[in-house]
Each structure stands twice: as C-alpha cells, then as structure tokens.
C-alpha positions in Angstrom: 114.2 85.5 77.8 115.5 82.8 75.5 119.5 80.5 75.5 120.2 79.8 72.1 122.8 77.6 71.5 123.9 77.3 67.9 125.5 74.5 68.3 122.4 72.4 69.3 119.7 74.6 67.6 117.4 75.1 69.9 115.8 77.6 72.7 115.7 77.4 76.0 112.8 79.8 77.5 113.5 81.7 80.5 110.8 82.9 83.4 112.4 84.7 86.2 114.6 84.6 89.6 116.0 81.1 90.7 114.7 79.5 87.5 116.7 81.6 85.2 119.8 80.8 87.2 119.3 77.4 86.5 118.2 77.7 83.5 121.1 79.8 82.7 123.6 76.8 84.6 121.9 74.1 82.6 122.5 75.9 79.2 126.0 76.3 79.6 126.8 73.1 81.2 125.2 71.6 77.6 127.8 73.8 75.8 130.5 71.2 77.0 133.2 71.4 79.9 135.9 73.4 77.9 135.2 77.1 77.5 133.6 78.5 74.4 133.5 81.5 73.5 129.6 82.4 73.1 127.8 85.6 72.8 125.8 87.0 75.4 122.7 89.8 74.8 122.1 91.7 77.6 120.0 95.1 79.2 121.9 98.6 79.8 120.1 100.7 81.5 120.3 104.2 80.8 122.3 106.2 83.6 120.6 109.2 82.7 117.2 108.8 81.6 114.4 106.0 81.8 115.0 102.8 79.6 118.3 101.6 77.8 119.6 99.5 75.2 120.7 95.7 74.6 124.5 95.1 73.9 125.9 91.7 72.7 129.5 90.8 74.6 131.3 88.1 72.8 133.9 85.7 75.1 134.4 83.0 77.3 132.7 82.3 80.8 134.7 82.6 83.5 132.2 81.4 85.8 128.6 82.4 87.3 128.2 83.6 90.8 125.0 82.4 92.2 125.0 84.4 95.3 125.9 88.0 93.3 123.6 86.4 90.4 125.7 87.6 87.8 127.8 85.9 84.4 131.5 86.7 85.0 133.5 86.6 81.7 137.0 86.2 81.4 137.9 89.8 81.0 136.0 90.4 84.3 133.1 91.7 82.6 130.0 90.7 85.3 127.0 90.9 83.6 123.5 90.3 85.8 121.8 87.1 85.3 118.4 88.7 85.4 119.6 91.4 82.7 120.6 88.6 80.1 118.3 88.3 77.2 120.1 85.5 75.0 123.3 83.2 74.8 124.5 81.8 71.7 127.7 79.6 71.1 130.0 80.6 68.6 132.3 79.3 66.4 135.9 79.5 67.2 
C-alpha cells in the first residue's frame, strides 16, 4: 500500500499491522498541523458476494484512532487503517 503526498512528491510504502499505523501517523503529521483536505483510496468489500471495489473519499482528517485502527474524517466517515490503499493531499 502506498501515502502519496502531492505536496512532497513522493511514496511512502506500506507493509502491514502496527507499521502501517505508523506509517499512516508519520504521513500525515508531514502534511502540516492544520487540516488539509486529502484524498483517501480505500477497499469495500462486497456485502454480497466475495471481493469488492476501491472508493476515493475526499476531506479533512478528523483524527486516527489507534485502538479501533481506523481514519475518522470530519463528516464521521471511519475508514479502516488496514483497508487504505493511498492518501494524497490536495489542493484547496
């Protein structure tokens, strides 16, 4: 899983479970203090049959709750740390 952030131009590579936390902290601590609104690519899985698709949420992070492991965005949208495929900054 890759963090893009436009603004810097580069990846950051993901592995799995606590490290893509981090990772995921790390990322979005280097997109500056004041919220941004970025967009985030993440896995739906299918309710009814095996497999699913990727959907792109645009907003602002609310904040990231390490226990529950998900992204909460700032129209309460939680979105599972594990499930995220990408996060890119974008423009105002």
């Amino acid at each position: 899983v890759a963090l893009e952030d436009a603004g810097v131009g580069h990846g950051v590579d993901i592995l799995d479970g606590d490290l893509a936390l981090a990772e995921l902290l790390i990322a979005l601590e280097h997109m500056g203090q004041q919220p941004s609104p970025v967009a985030v690519t993440y896995f739906v899985a299918d309710s009814r049959k095996e497999g699913g698709t990727y959907v792109t949420k645009t907003g602002k992070v609310r904040k990231i709750h390490r226990y529950r492991r998900v992204l909460i965005m700032e129209d309460g949208l939680e979105i599972p740390v594990d499930d995220i495929r990408a996060i890119q900054r974008q423009e105002e």
